[in-house]
Each structure stands twice: as C-alpha cells, then as structure tokens.
C-alpha positions as CSV (number, residue, x, y, z in Angstrom):
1,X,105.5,111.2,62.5
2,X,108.3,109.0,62.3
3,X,109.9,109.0,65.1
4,X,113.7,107.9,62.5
5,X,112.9,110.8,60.6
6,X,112.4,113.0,63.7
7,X,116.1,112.2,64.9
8,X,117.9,112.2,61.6
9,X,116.4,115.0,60.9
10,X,117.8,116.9,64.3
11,X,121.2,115.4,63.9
12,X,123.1,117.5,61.6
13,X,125.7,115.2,60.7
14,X,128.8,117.3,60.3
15,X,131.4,115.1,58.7
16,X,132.1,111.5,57.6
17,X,135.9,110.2,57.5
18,X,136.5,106.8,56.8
19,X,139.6,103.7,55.5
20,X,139.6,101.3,53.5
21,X,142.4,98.8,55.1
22,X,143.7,95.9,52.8
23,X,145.5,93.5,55.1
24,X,146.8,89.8,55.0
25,X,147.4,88.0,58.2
26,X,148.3,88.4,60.9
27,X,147.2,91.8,61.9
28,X,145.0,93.1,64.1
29,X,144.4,97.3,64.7
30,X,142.3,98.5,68.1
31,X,140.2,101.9,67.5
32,X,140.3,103.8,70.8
33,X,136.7,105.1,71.9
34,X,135.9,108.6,71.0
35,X,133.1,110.7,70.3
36,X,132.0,109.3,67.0
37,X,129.5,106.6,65.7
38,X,131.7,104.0,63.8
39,X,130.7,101.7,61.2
40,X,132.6,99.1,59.2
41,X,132.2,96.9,56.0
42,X,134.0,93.8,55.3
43,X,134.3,93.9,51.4
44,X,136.5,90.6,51.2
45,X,137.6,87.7,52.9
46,X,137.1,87.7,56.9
47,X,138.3,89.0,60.0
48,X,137.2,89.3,63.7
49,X,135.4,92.1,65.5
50,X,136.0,92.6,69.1
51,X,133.7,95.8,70.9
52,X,134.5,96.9,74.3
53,X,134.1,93.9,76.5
54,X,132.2,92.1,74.5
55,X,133.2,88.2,73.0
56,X,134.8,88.4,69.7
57,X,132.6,88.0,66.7
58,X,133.6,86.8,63.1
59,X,132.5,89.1,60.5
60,X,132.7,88.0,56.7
61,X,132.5,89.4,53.3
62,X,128.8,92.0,53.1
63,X,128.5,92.1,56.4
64,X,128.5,95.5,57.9
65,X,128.4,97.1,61.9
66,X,127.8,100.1,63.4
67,X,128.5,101.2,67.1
68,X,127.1,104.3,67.9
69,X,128.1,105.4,71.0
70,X,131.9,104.9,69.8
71,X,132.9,102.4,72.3
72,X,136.7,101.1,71.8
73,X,137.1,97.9,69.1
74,X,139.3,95.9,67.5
75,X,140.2,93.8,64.2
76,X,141.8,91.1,63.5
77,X,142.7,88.2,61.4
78,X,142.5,85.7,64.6
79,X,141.2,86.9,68.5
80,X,144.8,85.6,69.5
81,X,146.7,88.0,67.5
82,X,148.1,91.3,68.9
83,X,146.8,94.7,67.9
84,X,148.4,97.8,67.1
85,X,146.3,101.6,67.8
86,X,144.9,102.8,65.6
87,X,146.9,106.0,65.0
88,X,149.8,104.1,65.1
89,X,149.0,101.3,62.8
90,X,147.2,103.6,60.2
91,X,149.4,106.4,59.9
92,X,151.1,105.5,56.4
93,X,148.1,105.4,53.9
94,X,147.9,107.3,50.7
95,X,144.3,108.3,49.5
96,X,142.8,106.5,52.7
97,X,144.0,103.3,51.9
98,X,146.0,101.4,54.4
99,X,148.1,98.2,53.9
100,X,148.6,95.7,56.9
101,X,149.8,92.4,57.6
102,X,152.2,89.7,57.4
103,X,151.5,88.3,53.7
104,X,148.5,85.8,54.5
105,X,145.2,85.3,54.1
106,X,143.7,88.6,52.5
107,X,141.1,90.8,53.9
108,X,139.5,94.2,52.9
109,X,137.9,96.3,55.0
110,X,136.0,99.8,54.6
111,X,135.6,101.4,58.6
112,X,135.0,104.8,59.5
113,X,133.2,107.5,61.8
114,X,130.5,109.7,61.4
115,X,130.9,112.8,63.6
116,X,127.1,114.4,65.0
117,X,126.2,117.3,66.3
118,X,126.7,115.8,70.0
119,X,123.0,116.7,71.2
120,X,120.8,116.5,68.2
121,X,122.6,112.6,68.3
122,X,121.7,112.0,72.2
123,X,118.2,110.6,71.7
124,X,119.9,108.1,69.2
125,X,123.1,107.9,71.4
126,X,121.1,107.4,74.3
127,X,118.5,104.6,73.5
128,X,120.2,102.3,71.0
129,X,122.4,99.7,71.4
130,X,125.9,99.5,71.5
131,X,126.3,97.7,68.7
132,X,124.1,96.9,65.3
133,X,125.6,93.5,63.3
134,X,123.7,93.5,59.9
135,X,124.6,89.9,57.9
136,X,124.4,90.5,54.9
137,X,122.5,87.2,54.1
138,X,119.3,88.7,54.5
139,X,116.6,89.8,51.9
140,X,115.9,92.8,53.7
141,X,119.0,94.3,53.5
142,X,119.3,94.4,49.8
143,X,119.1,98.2,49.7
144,X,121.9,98.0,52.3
145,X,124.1,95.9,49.7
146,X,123.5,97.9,46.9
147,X,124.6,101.5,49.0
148,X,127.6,99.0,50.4
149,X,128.8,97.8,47.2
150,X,128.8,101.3,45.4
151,X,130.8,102.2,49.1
152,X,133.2,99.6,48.1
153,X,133.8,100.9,44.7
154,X,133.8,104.4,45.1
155,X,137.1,103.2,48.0
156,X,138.4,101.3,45.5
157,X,138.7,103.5,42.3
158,X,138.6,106.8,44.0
159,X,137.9,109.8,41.3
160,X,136.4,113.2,40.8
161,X,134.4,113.9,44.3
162,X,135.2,110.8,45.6
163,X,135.6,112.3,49.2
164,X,132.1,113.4,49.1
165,X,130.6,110.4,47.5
166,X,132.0,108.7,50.0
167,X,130.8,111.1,53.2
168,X,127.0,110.4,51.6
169,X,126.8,106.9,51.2
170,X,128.3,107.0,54.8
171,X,124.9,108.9,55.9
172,X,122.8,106.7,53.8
173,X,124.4,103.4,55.5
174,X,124.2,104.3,58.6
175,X,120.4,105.2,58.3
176,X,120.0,102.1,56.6
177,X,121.8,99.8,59.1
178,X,119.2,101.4,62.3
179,X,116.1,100.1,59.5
180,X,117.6,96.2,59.4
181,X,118.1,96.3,62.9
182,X,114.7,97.4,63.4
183,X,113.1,94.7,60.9
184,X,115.2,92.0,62.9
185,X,113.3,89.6,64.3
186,X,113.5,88.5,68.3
187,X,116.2,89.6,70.6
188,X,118.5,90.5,67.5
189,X,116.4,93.5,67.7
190,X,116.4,95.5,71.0
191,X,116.4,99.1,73.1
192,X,114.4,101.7,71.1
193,X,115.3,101.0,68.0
194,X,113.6,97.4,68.3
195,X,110.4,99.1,70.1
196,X,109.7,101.2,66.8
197,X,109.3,97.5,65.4
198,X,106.9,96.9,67.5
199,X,103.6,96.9,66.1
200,X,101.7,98.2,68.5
201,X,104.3,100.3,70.8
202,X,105.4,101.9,67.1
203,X,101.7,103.8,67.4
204,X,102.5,105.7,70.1
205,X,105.5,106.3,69.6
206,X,103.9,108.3,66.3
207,X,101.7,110.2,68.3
208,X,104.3,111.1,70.6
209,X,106.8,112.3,67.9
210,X,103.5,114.0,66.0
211,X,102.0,115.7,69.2
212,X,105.1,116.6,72.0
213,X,103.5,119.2,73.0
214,X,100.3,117.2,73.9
215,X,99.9,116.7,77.9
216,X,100.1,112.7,77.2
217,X,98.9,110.7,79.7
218,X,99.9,106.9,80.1
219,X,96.4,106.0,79.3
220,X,96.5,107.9,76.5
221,X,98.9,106.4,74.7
222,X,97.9,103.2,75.9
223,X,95.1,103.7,73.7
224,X,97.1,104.5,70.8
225,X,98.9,101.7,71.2
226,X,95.2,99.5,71.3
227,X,96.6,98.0,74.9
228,X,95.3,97.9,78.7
229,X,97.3,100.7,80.5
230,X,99.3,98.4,82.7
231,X,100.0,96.6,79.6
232,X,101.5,99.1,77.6
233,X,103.3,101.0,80.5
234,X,105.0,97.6,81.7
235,X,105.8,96.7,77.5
236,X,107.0,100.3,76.9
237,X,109.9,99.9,80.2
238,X,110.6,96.7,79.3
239,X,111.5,97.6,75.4
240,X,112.7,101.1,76.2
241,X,114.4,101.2,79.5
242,X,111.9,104.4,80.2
243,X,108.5,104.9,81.5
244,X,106.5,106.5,78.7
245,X,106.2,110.1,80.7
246,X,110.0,109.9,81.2
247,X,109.9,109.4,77.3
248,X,107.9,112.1,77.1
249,X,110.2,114.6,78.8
250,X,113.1,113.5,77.5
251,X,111.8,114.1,74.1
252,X,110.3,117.2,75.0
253,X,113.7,118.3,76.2
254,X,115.5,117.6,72.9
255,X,113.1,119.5,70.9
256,X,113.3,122.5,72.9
257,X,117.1,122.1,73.4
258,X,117.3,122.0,69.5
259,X,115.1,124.9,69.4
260,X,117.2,126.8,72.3
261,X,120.2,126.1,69.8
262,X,118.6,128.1,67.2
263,X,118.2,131.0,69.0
264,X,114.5,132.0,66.6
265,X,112.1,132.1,69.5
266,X,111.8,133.2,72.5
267,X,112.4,131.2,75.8
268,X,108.2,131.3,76.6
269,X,107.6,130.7,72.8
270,X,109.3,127.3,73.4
271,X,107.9,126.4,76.4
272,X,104.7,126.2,74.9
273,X,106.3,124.5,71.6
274,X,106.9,121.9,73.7
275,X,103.9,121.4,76.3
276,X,104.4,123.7,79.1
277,X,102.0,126.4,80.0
278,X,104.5,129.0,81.3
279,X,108.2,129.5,81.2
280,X,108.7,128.9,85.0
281,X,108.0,125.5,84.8
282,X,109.4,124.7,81.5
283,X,112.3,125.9,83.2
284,X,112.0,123.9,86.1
285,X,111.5,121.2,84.2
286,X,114.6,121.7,81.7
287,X,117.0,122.1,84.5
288,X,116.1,118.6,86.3
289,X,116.4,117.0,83.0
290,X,119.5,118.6,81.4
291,X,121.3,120.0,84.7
292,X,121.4,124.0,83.5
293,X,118.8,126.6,83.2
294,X,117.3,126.9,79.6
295,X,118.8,130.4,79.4
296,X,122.5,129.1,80.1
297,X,121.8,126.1,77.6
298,X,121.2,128.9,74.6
299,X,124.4,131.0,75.6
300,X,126.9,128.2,75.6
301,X,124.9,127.1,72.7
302,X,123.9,123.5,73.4
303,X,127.5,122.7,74.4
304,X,126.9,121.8,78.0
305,X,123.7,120.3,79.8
306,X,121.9,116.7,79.8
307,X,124.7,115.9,82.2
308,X,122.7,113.0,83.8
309,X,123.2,111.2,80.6
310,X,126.4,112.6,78.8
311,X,128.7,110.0,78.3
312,X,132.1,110.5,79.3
313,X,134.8,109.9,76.5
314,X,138.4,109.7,76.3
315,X,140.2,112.2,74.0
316,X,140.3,110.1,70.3
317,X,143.8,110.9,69.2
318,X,143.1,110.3,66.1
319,X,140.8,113.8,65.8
320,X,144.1,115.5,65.7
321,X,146.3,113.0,64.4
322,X,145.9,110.9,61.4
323,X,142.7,111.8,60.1
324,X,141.2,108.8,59.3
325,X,138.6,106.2,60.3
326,X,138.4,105.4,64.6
C-alpha cells in the first residue's frame, strides 16, 4: 500500500478557505499560527516569505509553499518592511480578494488553509517538515502548474461554484506539493516524506502500511527493504526521526484511533485489526502512546489523546473573524 494514499485517505479534509491578495509595495501581512496547513501561490511578480524563525526566502511568479503544521509567516515586498496581522490587514476584501500596498511594484498572490480532521492529519502533521518550497522551474512539477494555473484563474474570474472549485484544487495541490517534495533530490527532500523517496526504505514502508497488523520485526523489514538489519534500522532513524517498531506503533495507533472514531467495531475487534492478541494489551499499549484509555478516546470521540505529540497552538483569530486565508 501506499503509505500517501493511506494518510490522505484518513484525513477527511473538512474545509478549504483561501485569498487572493493583489498588492504593490510596500506591504508586508504576518499570518498568526493556528491549527491549519497553509499554502500559498505567487501568481505574479515577487515577494518574500518569512516562516517562524526561519531566514527570509524570495518566492517568485509559479512558485508555491505549503507549511503544514501552521507555524506563523509572513509576506512581504522587502524583509525590511513592516507587517500588519493578518485579520487586520485582510479585513476589507470583496469576493476574497484583498488589495494592499503603497502603489509599487505589483504582486499577486493566492494563500490559504486547509482545515483536517486534527488526528486523521497527525501522522502527516507529525513527520513532515515544516515547510515544502516547490520552484516552479522544475519538470516534475508540471502537473502542479497546470492545477496552479486553473487555481489562478478560477481566483481571478470567480463564477458559478467558484468557492468549491476553489476548495478542490486546494486538496489536489496540496497532495501534489507532498509528491514534488518527495521526487526532490538531496537534502531538499527530508523527514518522512523524503524516506518514501527512498528506494529501498519506500519497500517497507509498503509492507508496513499493507500489513499493520503483522508482528513486524526489524529484521523483517530489513529484508523488505533488501538491507543488513543494522543498516536499515540506523537509515530508517536517520530519515524518519523513529526506530521502525516505534513506526510501527505509532501507525498502529492511528489506525485503531481512526477506527475507535467510528465507533463500527468493538474495542477487541480492533485490537486484533491492528496486531494485538487481546484487548488488555492493546489497551496498554494505546494509553502509553496516546495518554487515555481506548475506551475514553471513543467517548470524547478522537478529541483528546496522542498528548505526547499534540502540538500546542495559539487561538487563530481569524477562525472567528475574517474568514479568509491564515
């Protein structure tokens, strides 16, 4: 199995929302960190992207980023030039276009959010980098041109079902932006999401995603994989940040936590869904990974738990403000 396919396909994406911001210099807008994924599109000129803590970058026209774990960022027309937040700076727009700037050099930019079921997104959330800079200069992001340009003009000349459109192509990009990051080459590529590039770490990851409820072993998969076992498990750290039993759990912990959340089978019918021989110690195990029983996980329906790895977010005020990209 695919192990892109196996988290999309938990996710449940519940909502895109997104801007298109035409601005001349100077401006500059800072989106406070929240909750959702962001991604952005520079459809003309230039401008500069600034991410947490991170040096500023300069993004030009087709280039694209996403930052998943909705870490703070800013744009602007120079790094020197001061920002306004965004609620602030994009709360006069009419059909989500919003108009910036001094009367300078010209920029347009499409940015948004995509907001995730918060624990179907955590195995994505969790193991991919902070942020994903696709130029646009590349032949294997032709697919990502074409779903960016029809992005562009479906923002531009907004019609019958634009919003929808819109909220689709969102989805598609997104999915599209983790694929070029995982075709990058060297240390472009990194965390899981470069791992799955990997040609030989890729196979067991497949036969993890197939088989979770298989009682891998480390020499196991270093079989799959066609490596020594002290190989593998030392390549697998290095790429993932994990030993590849702790990925093993983990994953084994999101399935039955997405199973939990749909309340179908019974608490021993998921233990054994997902490699355990009896509820007991599925149960065990569930509580040291996620911090709650699996019991208490179902009732508050998949609202609390994993709180080893929860990240802890400020309040966006733009959920309940302006209600536009952040």
């Amino acid at each position: 199995m695919d192990p892109i396919d196996d988290v999309f396909g938990s996710m449940r994406v519940q909502t895109s929302l997104y801007a298109r911001i035409e601005a001349t210099a100077p401006w500059g807008v800072t989106f406070v960190r929240g909750k959702a994924a962001r991604f952005g599109y520079v459809v003309r000129g230039q401008c500069w992207l600034t991410v947490a803590d991170r040096a500023p970058v300069l993004v030009s026209a087709g280039d694209c980023w996403t930052i998943v774990g909705g870490a703070q960022y800013a744009l602007q027309d120079h790094p020197a030039t001061p920002t306004e937040y965004c609620y602030k700076a994009l709360r006069d727009h009419a059909n989500h276009v919003v108009r910036l700037g001094g009367g300078g050099d010209p920029v347009s930019v499409i940015t948004g959010w995509f907001l995730f079921d918060r624990q179907g997104a955590k195995p994505l959330i969790d193991l991919m980098p902070e942020l994903i800079l696709t130029r646009m200069d590349a032949e294997r992001s032709e697919l990502m041109r074409s779903t960016l340009q029809l992005l562009a003009v479906e923002t531009a000349r907004r019609s019958l079902g634009t919003d929808i459109v819109v909220s689709r192509l969102a989805d598609i990009l997104f999915i599209q932006a983790i694929r070029a990051h995982a075709a990058s080459d060297g240390a472009e590529a990194s965390g899981w999401i470069g791992a799955l590039a990997d040609p030989r770490l890729s196979r067991a990851f497949a036969a993890i995603h197939a088989r979770v409820e298989h009682g891998w072993t480390v020499e196991e998969l270093a079989r799959e994989a066609g490596m020594s076992r002290s190989a593998f498990a030392a390549r697998f750290r290095a790429s993932v940040g994990l030993s590849p039993l702790d990925y093993v759990t983990r994953w084994r912990m999101f399935r039955a936590g997405a199973l939990l959340r749909q309340g179908n089978h019974s608490i021993a019918e998921i233990a054994m869904r997902v490699g355990y021989e009896n509820e007991s110690a599925f149960a065990k195990a569930f509580k040291r990974v996620t911090g709650i029983t699996p019991g208490a996980y179902r009732r508050e329906g998949g609202e609390i738990g994993f709180t080893q790895h929860v990240m802890l977010q400020e309040p966006d005020p733009m959920a309940d403000g302006v209600r536009l990209a952040a």
